[in-house]
C-alpha positions as CSV (number, residue, x, y, z in Angstrom):
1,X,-2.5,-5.2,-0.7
2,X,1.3,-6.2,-1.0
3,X,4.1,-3.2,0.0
4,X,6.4,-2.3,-2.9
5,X,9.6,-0.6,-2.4
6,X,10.2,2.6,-4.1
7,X,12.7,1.7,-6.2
8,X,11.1,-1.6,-7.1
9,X,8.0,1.1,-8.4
10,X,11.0,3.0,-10.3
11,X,12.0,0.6,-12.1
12,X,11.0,-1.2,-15.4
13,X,10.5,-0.6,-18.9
14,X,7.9,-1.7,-21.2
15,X,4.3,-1.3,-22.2
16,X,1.9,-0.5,-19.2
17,X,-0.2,-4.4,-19.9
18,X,3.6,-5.9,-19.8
19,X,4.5,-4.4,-16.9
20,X,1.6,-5.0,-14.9
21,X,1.9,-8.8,-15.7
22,X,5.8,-8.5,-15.4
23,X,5.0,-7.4,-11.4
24,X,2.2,-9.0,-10.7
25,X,-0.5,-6.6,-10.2
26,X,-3.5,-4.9,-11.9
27,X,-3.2,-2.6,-15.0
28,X,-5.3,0.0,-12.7
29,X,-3.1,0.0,-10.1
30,X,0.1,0.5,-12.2
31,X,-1.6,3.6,-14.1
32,X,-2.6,5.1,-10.3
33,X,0.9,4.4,-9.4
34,X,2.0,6.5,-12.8
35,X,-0.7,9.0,-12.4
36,X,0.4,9.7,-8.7
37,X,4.3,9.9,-10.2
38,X,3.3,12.2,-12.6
39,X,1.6,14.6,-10.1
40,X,3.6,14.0,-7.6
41,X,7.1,12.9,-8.5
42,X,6.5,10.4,-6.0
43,X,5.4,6.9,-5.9
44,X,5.6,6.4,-2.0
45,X,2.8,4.6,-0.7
46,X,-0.1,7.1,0.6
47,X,-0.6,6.8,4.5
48,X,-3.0,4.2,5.6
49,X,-6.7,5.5,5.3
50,X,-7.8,4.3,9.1
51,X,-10.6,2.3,9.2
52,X,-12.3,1.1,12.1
53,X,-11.5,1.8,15.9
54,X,-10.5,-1.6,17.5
55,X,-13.1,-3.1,19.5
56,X,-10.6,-4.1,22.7
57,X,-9.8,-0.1,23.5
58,X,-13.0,0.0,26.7
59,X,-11.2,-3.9,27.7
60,X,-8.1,-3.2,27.0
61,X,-6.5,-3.2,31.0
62,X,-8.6,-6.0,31.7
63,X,-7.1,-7.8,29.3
64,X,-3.6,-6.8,30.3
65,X,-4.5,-7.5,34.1
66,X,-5.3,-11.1,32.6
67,X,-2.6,-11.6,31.0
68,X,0.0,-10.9,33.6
């Protein structure tokens, strides 16, 4: 998923379908983004959600040791 900058998620006027098309993204994520204004009165991006460890972390000075 692309970054948007605050003000670019500020901006605009028009119906919801319009905007979402005007932007480029889904009508779902344009009414979470306006959901999470209007309980918030924020729409910076939430912090990334983790997902899995990296696989390198046991190899990781080996790999460093080889790369030197």
């Amino acid at each position: 998923m692309r970054l948007y900058a605050s003000d670019f998620r500020l901006r605009g006027e028009g119906s919801q379908p319009d905007l979402a098309r005007l932007f480029g993204v889904s009508l779902s994520f344009l009414q979470a983004l306006l959901q999470r204004y209007c309980h918030t009165g924020s729409v910076a991006p939430k912090p990334h959600g983790g997902g899995s460890p990296g696989k390198i972390g046991p190899y990781l000075k080996v790999v460093q040791q080889l790369h030197q």
